[in-house]
C-alpha positions, 0 to 999 in steps of 0.5 A: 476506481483509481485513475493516475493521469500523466503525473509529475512530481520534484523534490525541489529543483529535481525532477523524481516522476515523469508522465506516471499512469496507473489505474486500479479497478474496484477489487483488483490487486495492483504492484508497484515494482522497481529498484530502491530510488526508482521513485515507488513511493514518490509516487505513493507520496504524491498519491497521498497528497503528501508531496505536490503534484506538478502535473497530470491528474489523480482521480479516485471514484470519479472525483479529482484528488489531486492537489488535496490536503492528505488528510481528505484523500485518507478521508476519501476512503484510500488506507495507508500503510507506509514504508517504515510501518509509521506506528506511534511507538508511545501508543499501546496496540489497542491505541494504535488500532482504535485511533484511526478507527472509522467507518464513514461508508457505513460498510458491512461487517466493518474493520473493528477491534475483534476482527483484527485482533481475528485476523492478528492473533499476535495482536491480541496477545500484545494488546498492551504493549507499547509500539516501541516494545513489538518486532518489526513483523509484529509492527508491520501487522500493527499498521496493516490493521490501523489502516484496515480500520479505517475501512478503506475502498483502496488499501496501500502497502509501501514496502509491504514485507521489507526487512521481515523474516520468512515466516513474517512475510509469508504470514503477511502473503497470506493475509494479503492473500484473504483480503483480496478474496475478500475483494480489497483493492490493494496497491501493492510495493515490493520487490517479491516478484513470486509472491507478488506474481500470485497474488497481484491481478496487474503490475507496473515496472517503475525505472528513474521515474517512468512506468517501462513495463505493464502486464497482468501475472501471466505476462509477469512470468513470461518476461520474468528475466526482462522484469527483474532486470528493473527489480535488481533480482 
């Protein structure tokens, strides 16, 4: 479904990805591992169209991406959660949600209001509060579920429970956990190997912009200490 070819990308005159591959099969979980500045979401970044890419390919469903507006690859069916969550704090929740609401493939039992608010009962019950007035697990929810309606064939979380607290990021696991049984395919950022390990099909090992490990889950645990030398753990 996702093919990222060879890619390089700079910031300026400095040079962050070097020779970045990766795929992602229609309803696998894949992570993206490293230390911070490792280049992780540089790589999100020029996936997204959010930073030009300077060389390789990025295909997605047979059609290259590559150098596309951001706007048409989120249009391609490719769903974003951003570091930072990136939730409009002057939007209520409802808001937040039913702004990006679309269902361009005209998918089965689509992501609508009542099915987050199902998965995200804590959303239903802040429903009219601004952005601005929700804690960082209750936003984090919020963007998760602004990216689910828009009914995306890949699903991306930057930093997906960074600065949560432990009951936060369990139930975030957990709902990560539903979505992959439901088939979603995710790429996954962040630096949990545990959970990442029990829920990913696949993992690449990002360091100063270079891909230095891949294996699926079992591998993953067999070269635990070699792994988390890259992740700083």
């Amino acid at each position: 479904m996702l093919k990222i070819k060879n890619i390089a990308a700079s910031y300026g005159t400095s040079q962050v990805l070097w020779d970045i591959s990766l795929g992602i099969a229609a309803g696998e979980v894949v992570t993206l591992i490293g230390r911070n500045g490792m280049g992780k979401s540089t790589t999100i970044k020029t996936l997204m169209g959010q930073l030009p890419i300077k060389g390789g390919s990025i295909f997605f469903d047979g059609r290259e991406i590559s150098g596309m507006a951001d706007y048409r690859i989120a249009q391609a069916g490719i769903g974003l959660v951003p570091e930072g969550r990136g939730i409009f704090p002057n939007l209520t929740v409802k808001e937040n949600l039913i702004c990006a609401a679309t269902n361009r493939r005209q998918v089965n039992n689509p992501w609508v209001l009542h099915r987050v608010y199902e998965r995200f009962p804590r959303l239903k019950e802040r429903e009219t509060n601004l952005g601005s007035n929700l804690s960082g697990g209750e936003q984090q929810m919020l963007a998760i579920g602004r990216a689910l309606m828009t009914n995306p064939r890949l699903l991306i979380l930057d930093e997906a429970t960074e600065g949560l607290a432990p009951l936060i990021r369990r139930e975030i696991w957990q709902c990560l956990g539903m979505l992959k049984d439901e088939g979603q395919a995710m790429l996954v950022v962040d630096k949990n190997l545990a959970p990442l390990s029990r829920l990913a099909d696949r993992h690449y090992v990002i360091e100063k912009g270079r891909v230095v490990w891949t294996g699926d889950s079992a591998a993953l645990e067999a070269d635990g200490d070699c792994v988390r030398q890259y992740v700083g753990l």
